[in-house]
Short mmCIF file of the C-alpha atoms (twelve columns), coordinates in Angstrom:
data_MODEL
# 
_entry.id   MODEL 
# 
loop_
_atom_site.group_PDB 
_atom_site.id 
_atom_site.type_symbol 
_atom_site.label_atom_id 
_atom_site.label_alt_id 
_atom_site.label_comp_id 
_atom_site.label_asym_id 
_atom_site.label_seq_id 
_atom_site.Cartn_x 
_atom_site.Cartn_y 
_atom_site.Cartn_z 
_atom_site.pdbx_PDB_model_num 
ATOM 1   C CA . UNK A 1   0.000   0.000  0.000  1 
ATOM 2   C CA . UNK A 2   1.437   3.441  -0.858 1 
ATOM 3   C CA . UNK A 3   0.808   6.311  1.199  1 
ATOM 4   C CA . UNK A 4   -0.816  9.465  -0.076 1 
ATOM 5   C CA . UNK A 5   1.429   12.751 1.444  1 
ATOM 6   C CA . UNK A 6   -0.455  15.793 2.081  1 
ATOM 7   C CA . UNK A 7   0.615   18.320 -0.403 1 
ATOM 8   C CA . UNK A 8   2.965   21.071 0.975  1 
ATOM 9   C CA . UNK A 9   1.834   23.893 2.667  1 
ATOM 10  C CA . UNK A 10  3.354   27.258 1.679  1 
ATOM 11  C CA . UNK A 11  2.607   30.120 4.086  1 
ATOM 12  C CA . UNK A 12  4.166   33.840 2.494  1 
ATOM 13  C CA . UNK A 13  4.719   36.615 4.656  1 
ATOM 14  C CA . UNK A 14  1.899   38.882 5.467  1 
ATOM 15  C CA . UNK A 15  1.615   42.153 3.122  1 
ATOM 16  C CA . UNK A 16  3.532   45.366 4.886  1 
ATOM 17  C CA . UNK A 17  1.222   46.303 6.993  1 
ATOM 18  C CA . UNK A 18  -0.002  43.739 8.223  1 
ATOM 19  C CA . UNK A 19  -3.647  43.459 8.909  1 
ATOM 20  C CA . UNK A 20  -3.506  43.497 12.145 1 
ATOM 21  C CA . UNK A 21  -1.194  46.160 12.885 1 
ATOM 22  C CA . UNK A 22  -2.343  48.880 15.075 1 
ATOM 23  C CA . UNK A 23  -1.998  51.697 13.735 1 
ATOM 24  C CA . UNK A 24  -3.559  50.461 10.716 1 
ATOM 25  C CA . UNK A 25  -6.778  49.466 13.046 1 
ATOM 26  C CA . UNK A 26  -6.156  52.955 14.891 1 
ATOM 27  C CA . UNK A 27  -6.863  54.494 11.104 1 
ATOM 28  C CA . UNK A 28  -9.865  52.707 10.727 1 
ATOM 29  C CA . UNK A 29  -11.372 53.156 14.088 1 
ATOM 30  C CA . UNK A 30  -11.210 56.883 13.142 1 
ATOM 31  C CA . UNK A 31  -12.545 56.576 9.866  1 
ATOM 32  C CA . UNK A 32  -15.777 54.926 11.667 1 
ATOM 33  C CA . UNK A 33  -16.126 57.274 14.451 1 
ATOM 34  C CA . UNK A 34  -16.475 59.960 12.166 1 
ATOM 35  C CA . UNK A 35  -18.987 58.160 9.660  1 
ATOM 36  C CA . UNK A 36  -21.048 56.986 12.668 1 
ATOM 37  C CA . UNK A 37  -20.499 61.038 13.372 1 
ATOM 38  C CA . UNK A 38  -22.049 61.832 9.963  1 
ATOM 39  C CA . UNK A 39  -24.810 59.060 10.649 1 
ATOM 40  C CA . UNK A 40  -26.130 61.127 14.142 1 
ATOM 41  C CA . UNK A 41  -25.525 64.470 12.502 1 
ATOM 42  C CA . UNK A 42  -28.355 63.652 9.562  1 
ATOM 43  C CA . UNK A 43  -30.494 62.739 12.371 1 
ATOM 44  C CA . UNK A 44  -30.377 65.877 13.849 1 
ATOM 45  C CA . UNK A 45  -30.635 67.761 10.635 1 
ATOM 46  C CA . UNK A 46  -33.888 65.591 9.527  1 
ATOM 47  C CA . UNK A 47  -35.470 66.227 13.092 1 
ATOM 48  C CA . UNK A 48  -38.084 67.935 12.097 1 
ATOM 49  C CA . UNK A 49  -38.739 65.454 9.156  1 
ATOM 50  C CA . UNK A 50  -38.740 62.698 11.044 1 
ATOM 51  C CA . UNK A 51  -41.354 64.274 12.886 1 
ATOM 52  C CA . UNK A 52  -43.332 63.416 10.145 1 
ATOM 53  C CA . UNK A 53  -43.031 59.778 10.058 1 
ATOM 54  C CA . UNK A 54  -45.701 57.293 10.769 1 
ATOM 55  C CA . UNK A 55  -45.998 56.586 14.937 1 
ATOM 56  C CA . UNK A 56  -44.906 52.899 14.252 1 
ATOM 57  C CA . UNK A 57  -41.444 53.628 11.537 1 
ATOM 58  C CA . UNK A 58  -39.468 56.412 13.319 1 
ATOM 59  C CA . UNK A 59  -36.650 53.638 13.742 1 
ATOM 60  C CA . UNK A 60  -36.927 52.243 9.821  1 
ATOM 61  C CA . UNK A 61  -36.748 56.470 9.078  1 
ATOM 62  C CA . UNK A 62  -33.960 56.474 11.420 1 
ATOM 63  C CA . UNK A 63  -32.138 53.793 10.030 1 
ATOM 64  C CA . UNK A 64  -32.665 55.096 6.203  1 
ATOM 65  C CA . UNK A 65  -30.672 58.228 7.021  1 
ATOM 66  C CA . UNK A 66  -28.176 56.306 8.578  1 
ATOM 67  C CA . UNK A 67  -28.117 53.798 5.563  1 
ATOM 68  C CA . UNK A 68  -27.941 57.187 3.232  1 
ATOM 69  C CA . UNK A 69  -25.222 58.505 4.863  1 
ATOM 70  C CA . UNK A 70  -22.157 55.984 3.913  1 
ATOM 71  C CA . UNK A 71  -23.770 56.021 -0.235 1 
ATOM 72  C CA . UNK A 72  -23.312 60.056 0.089  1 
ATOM 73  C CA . UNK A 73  -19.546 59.634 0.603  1 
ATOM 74  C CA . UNK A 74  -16.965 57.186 -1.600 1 
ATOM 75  C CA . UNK A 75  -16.019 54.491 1.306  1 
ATOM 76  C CA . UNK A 76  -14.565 51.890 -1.430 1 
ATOM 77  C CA . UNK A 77  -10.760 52.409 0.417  1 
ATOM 78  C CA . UNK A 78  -12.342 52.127 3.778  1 
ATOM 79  C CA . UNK A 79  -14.093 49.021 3.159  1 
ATOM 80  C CA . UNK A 80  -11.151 47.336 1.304  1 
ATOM 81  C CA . UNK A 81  -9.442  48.036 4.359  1 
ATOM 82  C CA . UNK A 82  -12.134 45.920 6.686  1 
ATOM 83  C CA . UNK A 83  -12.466 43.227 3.969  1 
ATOM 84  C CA . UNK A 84  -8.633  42.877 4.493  1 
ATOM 85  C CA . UNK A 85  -8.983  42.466 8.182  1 
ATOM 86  C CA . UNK A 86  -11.639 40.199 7.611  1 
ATOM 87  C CA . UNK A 87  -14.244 42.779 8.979  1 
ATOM 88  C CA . UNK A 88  -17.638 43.289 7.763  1 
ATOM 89  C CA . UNK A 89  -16.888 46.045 4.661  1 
ATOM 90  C CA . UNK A 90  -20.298 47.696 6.008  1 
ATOM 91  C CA . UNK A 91  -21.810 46.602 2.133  1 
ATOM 92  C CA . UNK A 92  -24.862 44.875 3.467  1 
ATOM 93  C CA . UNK A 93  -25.497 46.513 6.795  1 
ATOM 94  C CA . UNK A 94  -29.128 48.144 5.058  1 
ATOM 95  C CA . UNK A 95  -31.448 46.737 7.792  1 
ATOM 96  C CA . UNK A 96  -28.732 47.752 10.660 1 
ATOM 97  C CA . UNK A 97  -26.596 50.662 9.614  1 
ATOM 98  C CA . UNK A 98  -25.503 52.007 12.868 1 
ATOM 99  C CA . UNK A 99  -25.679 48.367 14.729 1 
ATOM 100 C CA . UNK A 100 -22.721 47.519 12.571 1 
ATOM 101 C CA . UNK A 101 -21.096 50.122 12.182 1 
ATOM 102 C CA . UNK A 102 -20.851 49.702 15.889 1 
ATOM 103 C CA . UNK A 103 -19.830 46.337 16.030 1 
ATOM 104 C CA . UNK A 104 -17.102 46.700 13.648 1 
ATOM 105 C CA . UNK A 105 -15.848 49.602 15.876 1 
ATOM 106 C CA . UNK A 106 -16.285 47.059 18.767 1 
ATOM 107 C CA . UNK A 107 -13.951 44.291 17.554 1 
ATOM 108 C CA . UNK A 108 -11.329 46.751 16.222 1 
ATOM 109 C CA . UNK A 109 -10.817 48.748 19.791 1 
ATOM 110 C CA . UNK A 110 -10.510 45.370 21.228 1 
ATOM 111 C CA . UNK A 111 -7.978  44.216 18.517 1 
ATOM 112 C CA . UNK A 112 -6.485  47.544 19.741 1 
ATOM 113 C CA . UNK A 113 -6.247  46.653 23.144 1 
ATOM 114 C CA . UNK A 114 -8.675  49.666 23.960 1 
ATOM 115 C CA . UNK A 115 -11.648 49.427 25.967 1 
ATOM 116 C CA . UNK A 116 -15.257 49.513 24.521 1 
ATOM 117 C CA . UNK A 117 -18.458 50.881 25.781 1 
ATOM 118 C CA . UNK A 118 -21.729 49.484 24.087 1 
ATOM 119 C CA . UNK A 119 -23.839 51.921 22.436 1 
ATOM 120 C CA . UNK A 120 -26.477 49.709 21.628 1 
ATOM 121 C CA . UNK A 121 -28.995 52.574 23.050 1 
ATOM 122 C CA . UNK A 122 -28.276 54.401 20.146 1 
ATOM 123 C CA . UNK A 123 -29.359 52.001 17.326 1 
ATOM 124 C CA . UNK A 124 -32.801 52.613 15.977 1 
ATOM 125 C CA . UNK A 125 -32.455 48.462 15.201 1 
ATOM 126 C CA . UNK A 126 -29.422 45.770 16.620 1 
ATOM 127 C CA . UNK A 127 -29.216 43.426 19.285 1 
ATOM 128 C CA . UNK A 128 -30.796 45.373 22.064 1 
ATOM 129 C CA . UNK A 129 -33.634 47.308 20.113 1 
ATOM 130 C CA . UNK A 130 -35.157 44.624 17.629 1 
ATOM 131 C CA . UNK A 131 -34.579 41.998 14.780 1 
ATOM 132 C CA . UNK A 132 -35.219 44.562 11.901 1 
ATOM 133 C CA . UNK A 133 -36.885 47.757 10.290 1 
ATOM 134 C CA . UNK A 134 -40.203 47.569 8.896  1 
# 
């Protein structure tokens, strides 16, 4: 009977950065706290529109703004950044906008070593306030 080896396993270097390098993460965490910025800034200036929502959607209206505010702005560098990290590149967050945004901020302050306070409050729709947007 003749054996069968396993085929070699090459593993190359890591591209310079690497993905995991701090600063790189410290970049990104910026990058995010000012889109999540951007997202609770077109709350406030839609208050008075969202006034005018239907007693049962002010979180779906909510959550639209926060969904429009990423497509106003190019974020292709920022998410090929994630997608190398192996984070969520923010593509499909429609139904959770903020919630991910948030929980992409979560993991990379504690890749960072830095602590992290939840803000699930904030979310019109995530883990604390519901499944989804209606």
């Amino acid at each position: 009977m003749v054996k069968k080896q396993a085929p070699s396993l090459t593993i190359q270097s890591p591209p310079t950065p690497a993905p995991w390098d701090r600063s790189v993460c410290l970049q990104l965490i910026e990058q995010l706290w000012a889109l999540r910025g951007a997202m609770l800034l077109s709350e406030q200036r839609f208050a008075d529109t969202l006034t005018l929502v239907a007693p049962h959607q002010p979180e779906s209206a909510r959550n639209l703004l926060h969904f429009l505010t990423p497509r106003a702005t190019d974020l292709r560098a920022l998410q090929s950044q994630l997608a190398w990290l192996g984070e969520s590149s923010l593509g499909r967050a429609e139904s959770h906008v903020l919630a991910n945004v948030d929980k992409v901020l979560g993991i990379l302050h504690r890749l960072t070593g830095q602590d992290w306070q939840d803000r699930s409050s904030q979310e019109p729709v995530g883990s604390v306030s519901g499944p989804s947007c209606t």
